[in-house]
C-alpha positions as CSV (number, residue, x, y, z in Angstrom):
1,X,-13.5,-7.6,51.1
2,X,-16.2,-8.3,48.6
3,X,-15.9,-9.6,45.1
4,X,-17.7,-7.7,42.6
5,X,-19.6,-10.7,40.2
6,X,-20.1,-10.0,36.5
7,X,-23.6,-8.9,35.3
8,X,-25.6,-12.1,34.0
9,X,-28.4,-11.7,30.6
10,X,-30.9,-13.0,33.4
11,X,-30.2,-9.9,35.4
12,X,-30.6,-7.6,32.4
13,X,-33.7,-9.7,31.6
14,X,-35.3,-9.6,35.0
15,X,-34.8,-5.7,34.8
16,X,-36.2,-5.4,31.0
17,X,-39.2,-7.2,32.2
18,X,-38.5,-9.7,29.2
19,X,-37.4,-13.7,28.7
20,X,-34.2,-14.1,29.1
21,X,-34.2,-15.6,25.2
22,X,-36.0,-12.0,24.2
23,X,-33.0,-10.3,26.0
24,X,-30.6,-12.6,24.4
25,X,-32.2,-11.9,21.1
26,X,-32.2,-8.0,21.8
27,X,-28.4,-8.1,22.8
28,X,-27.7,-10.5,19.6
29,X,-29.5,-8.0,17.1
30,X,-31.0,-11.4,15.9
31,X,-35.0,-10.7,14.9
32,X,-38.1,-12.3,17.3
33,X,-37.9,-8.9,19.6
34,X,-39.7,-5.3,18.6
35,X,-37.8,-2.2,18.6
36,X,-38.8,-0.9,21.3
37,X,-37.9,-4.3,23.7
38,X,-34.5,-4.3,21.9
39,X,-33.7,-0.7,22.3
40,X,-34.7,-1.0,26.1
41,X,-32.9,-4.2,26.6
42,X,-29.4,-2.3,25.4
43,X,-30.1,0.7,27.4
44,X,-30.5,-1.8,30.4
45,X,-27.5,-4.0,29.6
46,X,-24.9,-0.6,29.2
47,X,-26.6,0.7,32.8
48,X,-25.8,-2.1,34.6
49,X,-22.4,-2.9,32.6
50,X,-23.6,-6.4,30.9
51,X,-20.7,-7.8,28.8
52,X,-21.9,-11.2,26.9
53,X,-19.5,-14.4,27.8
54,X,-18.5,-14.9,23.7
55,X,-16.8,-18.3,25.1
56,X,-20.0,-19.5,26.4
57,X,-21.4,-18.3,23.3
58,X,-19.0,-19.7,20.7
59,X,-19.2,-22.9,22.6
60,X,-23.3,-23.2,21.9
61,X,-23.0,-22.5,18.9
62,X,-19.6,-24.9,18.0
63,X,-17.5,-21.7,17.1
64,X,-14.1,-20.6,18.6
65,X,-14.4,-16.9,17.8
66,X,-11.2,-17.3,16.1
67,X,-10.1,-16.3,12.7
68,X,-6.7,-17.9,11.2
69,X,-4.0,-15.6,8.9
70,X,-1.6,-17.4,6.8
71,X,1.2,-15.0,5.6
72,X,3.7,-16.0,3.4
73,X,7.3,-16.8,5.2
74,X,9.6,-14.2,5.6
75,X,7.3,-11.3,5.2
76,X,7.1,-10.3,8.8
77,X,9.2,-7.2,8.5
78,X,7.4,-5.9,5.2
79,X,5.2,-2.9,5.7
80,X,2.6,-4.0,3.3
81,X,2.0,-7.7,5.4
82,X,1.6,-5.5,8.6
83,X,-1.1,-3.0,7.5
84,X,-3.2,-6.0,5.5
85,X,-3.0,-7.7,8.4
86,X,-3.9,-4.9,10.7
87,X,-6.5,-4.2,8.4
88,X,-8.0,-7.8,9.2
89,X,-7.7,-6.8,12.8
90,X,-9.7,-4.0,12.1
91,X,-12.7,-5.8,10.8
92,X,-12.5,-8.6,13.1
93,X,-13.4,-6.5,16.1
94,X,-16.2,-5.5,14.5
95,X,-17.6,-9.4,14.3
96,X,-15.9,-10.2,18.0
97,X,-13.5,-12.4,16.5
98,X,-10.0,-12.5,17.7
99,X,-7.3,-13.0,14.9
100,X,-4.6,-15.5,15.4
101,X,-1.6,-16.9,12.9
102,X,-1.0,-20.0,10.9
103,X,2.9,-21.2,12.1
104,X,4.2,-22.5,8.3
105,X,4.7,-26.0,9.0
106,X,1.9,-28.6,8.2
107,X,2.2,-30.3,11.3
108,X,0.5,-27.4,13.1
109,X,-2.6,-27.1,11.3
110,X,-4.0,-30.1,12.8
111,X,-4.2,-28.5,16.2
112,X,-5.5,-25.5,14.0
113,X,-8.7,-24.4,16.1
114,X,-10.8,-21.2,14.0
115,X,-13.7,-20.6,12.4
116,X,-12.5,-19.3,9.1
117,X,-9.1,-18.6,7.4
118,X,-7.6,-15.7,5.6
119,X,-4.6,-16.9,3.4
120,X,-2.7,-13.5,2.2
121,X,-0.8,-14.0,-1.6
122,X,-0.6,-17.9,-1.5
123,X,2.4,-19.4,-2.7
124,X,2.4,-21.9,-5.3
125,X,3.6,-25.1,-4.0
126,X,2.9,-24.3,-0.1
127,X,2.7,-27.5,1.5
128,X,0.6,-26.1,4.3
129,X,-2.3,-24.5,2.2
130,X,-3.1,-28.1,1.3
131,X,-3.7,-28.6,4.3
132,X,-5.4,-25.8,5.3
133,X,-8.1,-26.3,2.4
134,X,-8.5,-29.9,3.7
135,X,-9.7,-28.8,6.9
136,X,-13.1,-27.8,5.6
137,X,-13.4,-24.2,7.1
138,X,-14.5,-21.2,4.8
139,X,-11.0,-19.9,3.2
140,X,-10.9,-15.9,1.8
141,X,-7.4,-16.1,-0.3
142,X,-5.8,-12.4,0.0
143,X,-5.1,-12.4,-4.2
144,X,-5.7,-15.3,-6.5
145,X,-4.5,-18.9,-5.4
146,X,-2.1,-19.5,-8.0
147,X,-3.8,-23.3,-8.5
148,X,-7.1,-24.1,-9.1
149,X,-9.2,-24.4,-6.0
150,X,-12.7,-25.2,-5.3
151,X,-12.4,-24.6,-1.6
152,X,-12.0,-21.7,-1.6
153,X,-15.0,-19.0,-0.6
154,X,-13.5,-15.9,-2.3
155,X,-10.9,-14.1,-3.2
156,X,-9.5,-10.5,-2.8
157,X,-8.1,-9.0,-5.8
158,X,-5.9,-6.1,-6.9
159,X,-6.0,-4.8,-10.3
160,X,-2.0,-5.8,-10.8
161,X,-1.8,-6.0,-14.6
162,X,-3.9,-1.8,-15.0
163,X,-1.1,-1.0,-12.5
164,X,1.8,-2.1,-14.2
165,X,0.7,-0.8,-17.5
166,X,0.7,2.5,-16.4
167,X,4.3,2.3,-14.8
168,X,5.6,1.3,-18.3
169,X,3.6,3.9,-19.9
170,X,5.4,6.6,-17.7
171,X,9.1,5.0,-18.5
172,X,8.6,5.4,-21.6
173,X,7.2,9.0,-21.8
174,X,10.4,9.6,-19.8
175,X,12.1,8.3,-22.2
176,X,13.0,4.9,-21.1
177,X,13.6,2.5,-24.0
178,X,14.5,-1.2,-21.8
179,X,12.8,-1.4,-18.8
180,X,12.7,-4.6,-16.4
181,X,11.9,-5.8,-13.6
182,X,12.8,-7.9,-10.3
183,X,10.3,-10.0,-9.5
184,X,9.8,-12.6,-6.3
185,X,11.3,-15.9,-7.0
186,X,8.3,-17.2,-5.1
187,X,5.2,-17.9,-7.2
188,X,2.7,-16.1,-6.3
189,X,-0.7,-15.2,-8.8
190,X,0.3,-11.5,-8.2
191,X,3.8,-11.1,-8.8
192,X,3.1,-13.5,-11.7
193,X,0.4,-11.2,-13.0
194,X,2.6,-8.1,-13.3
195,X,5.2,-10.4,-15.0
196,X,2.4,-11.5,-17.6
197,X,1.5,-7.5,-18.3
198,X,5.0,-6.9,-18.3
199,X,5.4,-9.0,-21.3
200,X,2.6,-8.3,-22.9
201,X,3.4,-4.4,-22.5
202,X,7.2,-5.4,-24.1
203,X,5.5,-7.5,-26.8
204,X,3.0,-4.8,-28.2
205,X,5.9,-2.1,-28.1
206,X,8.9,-4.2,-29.4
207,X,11.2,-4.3,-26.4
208,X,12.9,-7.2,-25.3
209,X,11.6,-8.8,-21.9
210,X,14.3,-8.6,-18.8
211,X,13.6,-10.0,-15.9
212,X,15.0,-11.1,-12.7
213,X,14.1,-13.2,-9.6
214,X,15.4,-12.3,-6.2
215,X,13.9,-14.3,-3.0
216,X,12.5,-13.1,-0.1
217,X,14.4,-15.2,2.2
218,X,17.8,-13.0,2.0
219,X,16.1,-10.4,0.2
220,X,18.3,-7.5,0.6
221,X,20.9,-9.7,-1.0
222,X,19.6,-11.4,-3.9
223,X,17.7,-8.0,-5.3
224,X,21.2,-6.6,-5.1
225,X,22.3,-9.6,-7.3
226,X,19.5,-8.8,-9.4
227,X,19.9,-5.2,-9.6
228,X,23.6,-5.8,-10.7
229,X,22.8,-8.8,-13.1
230,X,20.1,-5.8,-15.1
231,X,22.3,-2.8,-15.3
232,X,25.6,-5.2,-16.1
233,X,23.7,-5.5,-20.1
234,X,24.5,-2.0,-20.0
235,X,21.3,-1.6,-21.6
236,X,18.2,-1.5,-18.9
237,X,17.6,2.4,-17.7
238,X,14.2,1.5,-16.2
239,X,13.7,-1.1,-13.3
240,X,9.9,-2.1,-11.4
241,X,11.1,-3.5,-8.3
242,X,7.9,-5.9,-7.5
243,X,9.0,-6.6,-3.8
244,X,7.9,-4.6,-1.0
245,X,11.0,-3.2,0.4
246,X,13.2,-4.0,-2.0
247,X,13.4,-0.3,-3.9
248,X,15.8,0.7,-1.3
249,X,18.1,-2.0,-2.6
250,X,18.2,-1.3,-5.8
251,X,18.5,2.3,-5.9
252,X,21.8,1.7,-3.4
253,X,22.9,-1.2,-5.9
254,X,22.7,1.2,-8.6
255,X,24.6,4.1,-7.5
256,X,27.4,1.1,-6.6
257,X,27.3,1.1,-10.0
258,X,27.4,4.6,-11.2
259,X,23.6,4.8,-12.2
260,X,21.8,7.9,-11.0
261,X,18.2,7.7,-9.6
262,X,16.2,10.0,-12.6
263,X,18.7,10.9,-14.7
264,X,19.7,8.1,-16.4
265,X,18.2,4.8,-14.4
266,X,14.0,5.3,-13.6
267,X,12.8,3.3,-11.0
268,X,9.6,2.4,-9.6
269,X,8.0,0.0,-7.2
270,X,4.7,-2.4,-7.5
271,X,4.2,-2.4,-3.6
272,X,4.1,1.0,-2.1
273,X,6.1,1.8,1.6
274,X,5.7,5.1,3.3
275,X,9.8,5.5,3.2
276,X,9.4,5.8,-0.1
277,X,7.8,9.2,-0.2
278,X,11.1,10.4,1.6
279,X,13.8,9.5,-1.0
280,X,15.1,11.9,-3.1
281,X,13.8,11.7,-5.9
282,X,11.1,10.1,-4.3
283,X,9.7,6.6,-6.1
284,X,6.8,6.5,-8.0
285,X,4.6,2.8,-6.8
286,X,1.7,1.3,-6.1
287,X,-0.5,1.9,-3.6
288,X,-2.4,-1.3,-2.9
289,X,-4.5,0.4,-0.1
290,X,-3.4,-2.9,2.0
291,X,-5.3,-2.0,5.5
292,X,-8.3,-1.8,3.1
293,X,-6.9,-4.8,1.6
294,X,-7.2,-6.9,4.7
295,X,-10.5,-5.5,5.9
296,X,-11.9,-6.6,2.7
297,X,-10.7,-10.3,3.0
298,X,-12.3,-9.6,6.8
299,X,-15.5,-8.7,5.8
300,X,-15.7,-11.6,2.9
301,X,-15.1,-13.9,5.0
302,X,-17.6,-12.4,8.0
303,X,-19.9,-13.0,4.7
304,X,-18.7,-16.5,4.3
305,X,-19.4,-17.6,8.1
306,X,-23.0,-16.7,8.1
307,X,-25.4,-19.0,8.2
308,X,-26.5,-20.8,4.9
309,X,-30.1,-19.7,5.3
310,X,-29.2,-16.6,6.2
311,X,-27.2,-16.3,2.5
312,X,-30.2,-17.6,1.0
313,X,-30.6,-21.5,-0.1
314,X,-28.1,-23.3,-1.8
315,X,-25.6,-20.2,-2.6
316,X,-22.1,-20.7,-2.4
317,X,-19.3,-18.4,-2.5
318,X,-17.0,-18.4,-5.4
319,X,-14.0,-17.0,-6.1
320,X,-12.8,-13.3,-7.3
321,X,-16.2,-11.8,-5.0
322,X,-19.5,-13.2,-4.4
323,X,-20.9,-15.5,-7.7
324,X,-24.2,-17.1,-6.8
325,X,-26.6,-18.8,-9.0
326,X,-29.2,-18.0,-6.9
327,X,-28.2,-14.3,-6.4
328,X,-30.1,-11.1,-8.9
329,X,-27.3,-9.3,-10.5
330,X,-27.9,-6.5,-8.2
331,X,-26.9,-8.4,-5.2
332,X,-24.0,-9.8,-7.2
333,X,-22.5,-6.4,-7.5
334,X,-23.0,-5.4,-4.4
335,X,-21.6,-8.2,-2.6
336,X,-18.6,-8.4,-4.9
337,X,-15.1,-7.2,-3.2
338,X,-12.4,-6.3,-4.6
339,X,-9.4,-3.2,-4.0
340,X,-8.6,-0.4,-6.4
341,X,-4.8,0.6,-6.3
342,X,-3.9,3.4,-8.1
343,X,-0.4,4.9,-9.1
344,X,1.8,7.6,-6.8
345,X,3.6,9.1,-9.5
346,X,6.7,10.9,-7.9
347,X,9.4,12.4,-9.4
348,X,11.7,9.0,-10.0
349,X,10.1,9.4,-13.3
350,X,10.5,12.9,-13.8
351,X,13.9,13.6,-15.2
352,X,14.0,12.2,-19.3
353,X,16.4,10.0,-20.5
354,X,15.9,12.0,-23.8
355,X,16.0,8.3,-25.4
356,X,13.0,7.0,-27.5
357,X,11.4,3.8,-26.4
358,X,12.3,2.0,-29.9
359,X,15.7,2.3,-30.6
């Protein structure tokens, strides 16, 4: 029985009639080859079946191939998590990268081997993201690091603050007069942006500030102790559940209670699920587009592991997009990433509380 043997770029090479650097170049998409010599170079490499050995080539060129994720912990059953990081997935193919995760203990990023990271919402006072900055590799951070951070190549952002605005706006045309909210008891430069508008919005419309803090370790739990905590005052009738998954619990906490969904308790959510469409009445929230999301810490970061003369000389990737010195504004804005979420407003905020905001 014979052993079928894998194409080789010299094969494709003898059969283009080329070098085997031109066909390298060709199958790269790297210039030094015309047109016409790269287009016949792929046309030969798909006849015979040429796949390039990305191991050979990462190990020329001192890269692994890899991209890092760092999640935050106990976010592997929230929906929101699973399509950013999807999303990443996503984009990596499109750069041959395979994607791998960051376990959350420090001791194992110093056998961290990847070319670039991708920390989604970093935590404030994360031991391992220290670490993870010391290593000296290109870091995208999925939402604002909620420290400073020169390491850092650039950031992802949601507009959390527009979002959260609106939500109070719509309570209050409902007829909500004290709305709160449940926020992670994790610091994270999101959740802590929404609590920020939050007061702001309470401050410019004369309503006291509620809020509460349940964990994402035992989540279920502590939102229900958060829930309860709120509508024990007697006086909240609107709650923004920041969690992702965490609606569920606090719309079961309140009927415990005797509060009915849109009639007289609104609720809403700053992290959209696709369960939530389903519930009757169905929760207004936030899409955050996360799949995008993660494609667009992908592609940042596919930006961030070029080549330095390929960027142009002595640019450097900042924070919130691409900032360069050396950059026109033009190229500025169209290098700069960010996500636009916009509001699903469902019929959670439909039925009036007949109350006015100001009592």
């Amino acid at each position: 029985m014979t052993t079928s043997r894998p194409v080789t770029l010299q094969q494709v090479a003898d059969r283009a009639q080329v070098s085997r650097s031109a066909a390298s170049f060709a199958l790269s998409g790297r210039p030094g080859v015309s047109e016409s010599t790269r287009s016949r170079v792929l046309a030969i490499a798909a006849e015979l079946g040429y796949f390039p050995n990305r191991t050979a080539q990462n190990l020329r060129s001192a890269r692994t191939g890899i991209v890092a994720v760092y999640l935050p912990k106990d976010v592997s059953v929230l929906s929101y998590y699973m399509e950013a990081t999807f999303g990443i997935i996503d984009e990596a193919e499109l750069s041959d990268h395979t994607v791998t995760f960051v376990p959350h203990s420090a001791e194992s990023v110093a056998r961290l081997r990847a070319d670039g990271i991708i920390i989604l919402d970093p935590t404030l006072d994360d031991p391992v993201i220290p670490r993870l900055l010391e290593l000296g590799l290109p870091v995208i951070s999925g939402e604002e690091m909620p420290q400073e951070s020169a390491q850092v190549a650039g950031t992802v952002t949601s507009d959390h603050a527009g979002s959260t605005e609106e939500i109070l706006d719509a309570f209050a045309a409902a007829g909500a007069h004290s709305p709160a909210i449940i926020s992670p008891e994790e610091r994270m430069s999101w959740s802590m942006a929404i609590e920020d508008a939050y007061r702001q919005w309470c401050g410019d419309h004369g309503v006291d500030a509620r809020i509460e803090s349940a964990s994402l370790e035992g989540m279920a739990e502590t939102t229900r102790r958060a829930t309860k905590r709120l509508l024990d005052s007697g006086e909240v009738d609107a709650i923004l559940a920041l969690t992702d998954g965490s609606v569920l619990t606090v719309v079961t906490s309140a009927a415990n209670h005797g509060r009915t969904l849109g009639s007289d308790l609104l609720v809403a959510a700053a992290v959209d699920s696709p369960v939530l469409g389903y519930m009757d009445p169905p929760v207004t929230a936030v899409d955050l587009r996360p799949r995008e999301f993660g494609r667009a810490c992908m592609r940042l970061l596919t930006r961030a592991l070029e080549p330095s003369d390929s960027r142009g000389d002595g640019r450097i990737l900042h924070a919130e997009g691409i900032h360069t010195a050396a950059a026109s504004a033009e190229e500025s804005d169209a290098l700069q990433q960010s996500v636009e979420t916009h509001v699903i407003h469902r019929d959670s905020t439909a039925g009036p509380l007949h109350r006015p905001l100001v009592p």
